[in-house]
GUPA-916789 format. One record per residue (C-alpha): residue in one letter; residue number from 1; x, y, z. Coordinates in steps of 0.001 Angstrom, whole numbers. Layout:
N
  rest   nr        u        v        w
     a  NUM        X        Y        Z
...
This chain:
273
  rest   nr        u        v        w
     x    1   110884   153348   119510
     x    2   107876   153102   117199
     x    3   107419   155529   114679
     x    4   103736   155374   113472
     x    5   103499   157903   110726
     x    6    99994   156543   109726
     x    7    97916   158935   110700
     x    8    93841   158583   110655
     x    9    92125   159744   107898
     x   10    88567   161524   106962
     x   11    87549   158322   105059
     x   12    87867   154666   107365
     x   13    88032   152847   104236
     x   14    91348   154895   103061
     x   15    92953   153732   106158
     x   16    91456   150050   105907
     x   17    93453   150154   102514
     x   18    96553   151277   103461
     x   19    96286   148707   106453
     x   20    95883   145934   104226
     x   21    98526   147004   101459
     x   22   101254   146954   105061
     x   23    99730   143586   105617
     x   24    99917   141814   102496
     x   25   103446   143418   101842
     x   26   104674   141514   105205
     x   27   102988   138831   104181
     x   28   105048   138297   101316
     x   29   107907   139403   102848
     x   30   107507   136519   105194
     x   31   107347   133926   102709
     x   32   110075   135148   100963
     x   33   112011   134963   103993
     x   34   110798   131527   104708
     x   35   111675   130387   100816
     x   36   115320   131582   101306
     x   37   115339   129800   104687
     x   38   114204   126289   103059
     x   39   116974   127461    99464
     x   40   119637   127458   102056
     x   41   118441   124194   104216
     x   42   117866   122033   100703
     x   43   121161   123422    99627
     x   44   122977   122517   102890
     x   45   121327   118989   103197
     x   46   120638   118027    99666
     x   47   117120   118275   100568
     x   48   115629   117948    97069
     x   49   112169   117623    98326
     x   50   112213   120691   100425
     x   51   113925   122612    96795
     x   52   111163   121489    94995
     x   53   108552   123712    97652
     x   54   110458   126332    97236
     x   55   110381   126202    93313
     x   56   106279   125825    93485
     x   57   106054   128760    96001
     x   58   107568   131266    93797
     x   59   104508   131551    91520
     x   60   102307   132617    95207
     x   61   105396   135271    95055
     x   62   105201   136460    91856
     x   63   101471   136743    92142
     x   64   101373   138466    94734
     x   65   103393   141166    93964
     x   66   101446   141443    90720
     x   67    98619   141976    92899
     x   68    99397   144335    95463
     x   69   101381   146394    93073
     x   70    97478   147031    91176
     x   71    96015   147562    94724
     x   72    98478   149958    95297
     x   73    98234   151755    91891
     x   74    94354   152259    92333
     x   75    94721   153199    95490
     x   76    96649   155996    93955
     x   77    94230   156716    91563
     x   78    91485   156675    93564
     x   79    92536   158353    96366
     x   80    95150   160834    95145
     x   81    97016   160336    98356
     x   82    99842   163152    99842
     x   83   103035   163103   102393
     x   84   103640   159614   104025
     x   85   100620   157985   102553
     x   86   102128   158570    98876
     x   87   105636   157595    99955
     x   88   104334   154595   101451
     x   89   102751   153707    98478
     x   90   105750   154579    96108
     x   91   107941   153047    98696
     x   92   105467   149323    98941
     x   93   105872   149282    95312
     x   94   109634   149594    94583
     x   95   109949   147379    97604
     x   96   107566   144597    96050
     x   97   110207   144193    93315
     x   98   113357   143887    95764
     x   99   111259   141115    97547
     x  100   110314   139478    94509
     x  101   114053   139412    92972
     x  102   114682   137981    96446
     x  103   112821   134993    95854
     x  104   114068   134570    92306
     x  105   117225   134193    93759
     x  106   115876   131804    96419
     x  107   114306   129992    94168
     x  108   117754   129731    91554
     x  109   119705   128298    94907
     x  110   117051   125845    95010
     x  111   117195   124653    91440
     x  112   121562   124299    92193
     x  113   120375   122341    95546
     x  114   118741   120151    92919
     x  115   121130   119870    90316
     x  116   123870   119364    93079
     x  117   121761   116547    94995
     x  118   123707   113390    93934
     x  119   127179   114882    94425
     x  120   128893   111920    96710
     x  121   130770   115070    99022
     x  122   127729   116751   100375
     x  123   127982   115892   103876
     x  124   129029   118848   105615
     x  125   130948   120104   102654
     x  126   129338   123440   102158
     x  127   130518   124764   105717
     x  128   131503   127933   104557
     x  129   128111   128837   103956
     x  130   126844   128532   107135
     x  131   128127   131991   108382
     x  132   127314   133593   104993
     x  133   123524   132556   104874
     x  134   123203   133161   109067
     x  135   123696   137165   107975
     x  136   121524   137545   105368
     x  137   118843   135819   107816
     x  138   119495   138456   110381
     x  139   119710   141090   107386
     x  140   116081   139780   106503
     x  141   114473   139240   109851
     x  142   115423   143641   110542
     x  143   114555   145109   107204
     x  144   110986   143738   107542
     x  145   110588   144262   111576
     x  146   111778   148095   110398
     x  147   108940   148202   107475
     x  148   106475   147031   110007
     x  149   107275   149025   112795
     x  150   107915   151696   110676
     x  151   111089   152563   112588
     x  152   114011   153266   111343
     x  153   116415   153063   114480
     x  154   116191   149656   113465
     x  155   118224   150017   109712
     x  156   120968   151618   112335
     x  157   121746   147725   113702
     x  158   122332   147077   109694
     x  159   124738   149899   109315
     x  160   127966   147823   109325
     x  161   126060   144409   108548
     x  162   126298   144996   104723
     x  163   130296   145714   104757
     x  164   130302   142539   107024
     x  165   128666   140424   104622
     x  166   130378   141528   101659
     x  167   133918   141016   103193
     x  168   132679   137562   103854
     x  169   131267   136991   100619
     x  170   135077   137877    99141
     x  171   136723   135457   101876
     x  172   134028   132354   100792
     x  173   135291   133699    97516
     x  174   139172   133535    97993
     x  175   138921   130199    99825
     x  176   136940   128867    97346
     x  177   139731   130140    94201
     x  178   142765   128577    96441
     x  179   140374   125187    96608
     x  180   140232   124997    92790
     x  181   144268   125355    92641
     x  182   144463   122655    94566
     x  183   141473   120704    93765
     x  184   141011   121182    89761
     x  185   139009   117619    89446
     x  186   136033   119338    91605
     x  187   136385   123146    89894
     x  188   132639   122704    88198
     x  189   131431   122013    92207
     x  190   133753   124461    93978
     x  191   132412   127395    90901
     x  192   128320   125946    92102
     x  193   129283   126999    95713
     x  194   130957   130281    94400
     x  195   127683   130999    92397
     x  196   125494   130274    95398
     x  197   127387   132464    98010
     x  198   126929   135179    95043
     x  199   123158   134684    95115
     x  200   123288   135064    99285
     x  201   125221   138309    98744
     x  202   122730   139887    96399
     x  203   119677   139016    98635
     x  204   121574   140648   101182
     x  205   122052   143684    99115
     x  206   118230   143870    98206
     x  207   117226   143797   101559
     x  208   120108   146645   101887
     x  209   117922   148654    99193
     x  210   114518   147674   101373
     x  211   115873   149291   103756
     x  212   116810   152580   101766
     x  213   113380   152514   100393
     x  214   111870   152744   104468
     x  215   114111   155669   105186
     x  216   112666   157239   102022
     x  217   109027   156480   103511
     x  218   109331   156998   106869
     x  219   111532   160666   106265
     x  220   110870   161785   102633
     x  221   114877   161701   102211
     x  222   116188   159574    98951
     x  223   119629   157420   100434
     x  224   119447   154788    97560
     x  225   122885   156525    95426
     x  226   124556   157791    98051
     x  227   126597   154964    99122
     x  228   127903   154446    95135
     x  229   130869   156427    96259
     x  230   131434   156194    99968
     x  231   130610   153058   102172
     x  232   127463   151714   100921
     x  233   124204   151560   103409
     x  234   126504   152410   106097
     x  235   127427   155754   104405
     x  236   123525   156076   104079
     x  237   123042   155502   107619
     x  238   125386   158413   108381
     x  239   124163   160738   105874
     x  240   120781   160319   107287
     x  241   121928   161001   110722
     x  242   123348   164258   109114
     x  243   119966   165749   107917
     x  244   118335   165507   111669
     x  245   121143   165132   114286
     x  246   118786   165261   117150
     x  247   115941   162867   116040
     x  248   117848   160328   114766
     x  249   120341   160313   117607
     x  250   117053   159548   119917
     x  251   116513   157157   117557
     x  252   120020   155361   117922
     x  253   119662   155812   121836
     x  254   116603   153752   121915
     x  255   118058   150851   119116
     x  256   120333   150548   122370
     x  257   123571   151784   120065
     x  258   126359   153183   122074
     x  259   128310   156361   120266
     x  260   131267   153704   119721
     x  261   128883   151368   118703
     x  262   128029   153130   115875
     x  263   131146   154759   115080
     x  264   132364   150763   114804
     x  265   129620   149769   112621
     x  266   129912   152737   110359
     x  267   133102   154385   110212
     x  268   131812   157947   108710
     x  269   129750   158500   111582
     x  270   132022   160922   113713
     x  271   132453   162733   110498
     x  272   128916   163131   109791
     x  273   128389   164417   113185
């Protein structure tokens, strides 16, 4: 289900802006996306040519953020916009900075792809990584399908996909601390492949705040804290059930959820309801 809050305005050129502020905000998104794609492949493969893109792209990312956060800004100023439009525009801008810590991080995995290129091990010895980076690319590919749809139903499919990626991150973590026991000669390798699974976890949890920064813009309601002392974007995901049963279980019905569904992905949810 589709949730188009952007309705048409008085002034064409108003909506033109706001148009092109969504477009260059997916825009970036989808490079970002592509840069922690290529991080991950250069890391996997030893790819140091591929690393070395990804390092030159992040000054297009930083750039553009700088940019579209002043288009953004002046369209404030100008416009003196209310209700979605100004949460969309508060919302773009706190969201630029998630996306552009994203590909920081991309870009740091890319500079340990490099460093790590002539270790003699690196076929298929970063395996447990696979799984890891495979859920932050699913993680990814929904927080920016929800921004651009504009849809939240979508940030339901993410409820449990946080919890799941964080109890992976502490099993790469554990596996990796009995491997230096055993292995101390290769510690300084094993601790690169702990730091790198680190870096996948946080870009996982800044898409997690993405998508707390869509509720906010699509509903007016502020999620981001909530979680600090309950279960994280899946407690979010609940509490924001709470505050409109009816809409947002319409919502879950057409995400193609089943009630167990989402009680499995996010175990407050009976509670909530």
């Amino acid at each position: 289900m589709d949730t188009n809050h952007a309705d048409h305005h008085i002034s064409h050129q108003f909506d033109h802006e706001l148009a092109d502020i969504r477009t260059k905000v997916l825009t970036m998104g989808s490079l970002v996306e592509q840069q922690i794609h290529w991080a991950i492949n250069a890391f996997l493969t030893g790819d140091i040519e591929l690393a070395e893109q990804v390092i030159k792209h992040d000054v297009q990312v930083n750039q553009m953020e700088s940019d579209i956060d002043q288009e953004c800004i002046g369209v404030i100023a100008l416009r003196q916009p209310a209700a979605f439009d100004l949460r969309m525009l508060i919302a773009v801008i706190k969201i630029l900075t998630e996306i552009e810590r994203q590909g920081d991080l991309a870009k740091d995995i890319a500079r340990m792809a490099i460093h790590l290129a002539s270790d003699s091990g690196r076929v298929d010895a970063y395996h447990e990584l696979h799984h890891l980076s495979d859920m932050v690319n699913v993680m990814l590919h929904q927080v920016f399908d929800s921004f651009a749809r504009q849809d939240i139903a979508i940030l339901a499919k993410m409820a449990g996909q946080d919890e799941n990626l964080k109890l992976e991150y502490k099993s790469i973590v554990r596996l990796l601390i009995s491997r230096m026991l055993e292995q101390p000669r290769n510690m300084t390798r094993t601790l690169d492949i702990m730091w790198v699974a680190k870096a996948l976890e946080k870009i996982g949890d800044h898409a997690c705040n993405i998508g707390e920064h869509i509720i906010y813009m699509v509903t007016g309601n502020d999620v981001r804290h909530i979680g600090e002392t309950n279960t994280g974007f899946c407690h979010s995901c609940a509490h924001l059930l709470e505050l409109d049963k009816e809409y947002y279980l319409c919502q879950l019905k057409d995400a193609v959820l089943t009630p167990s569904e989402v009680e499995k992905s996010c175990p407050d949810y009976e509670k909530k309801l």
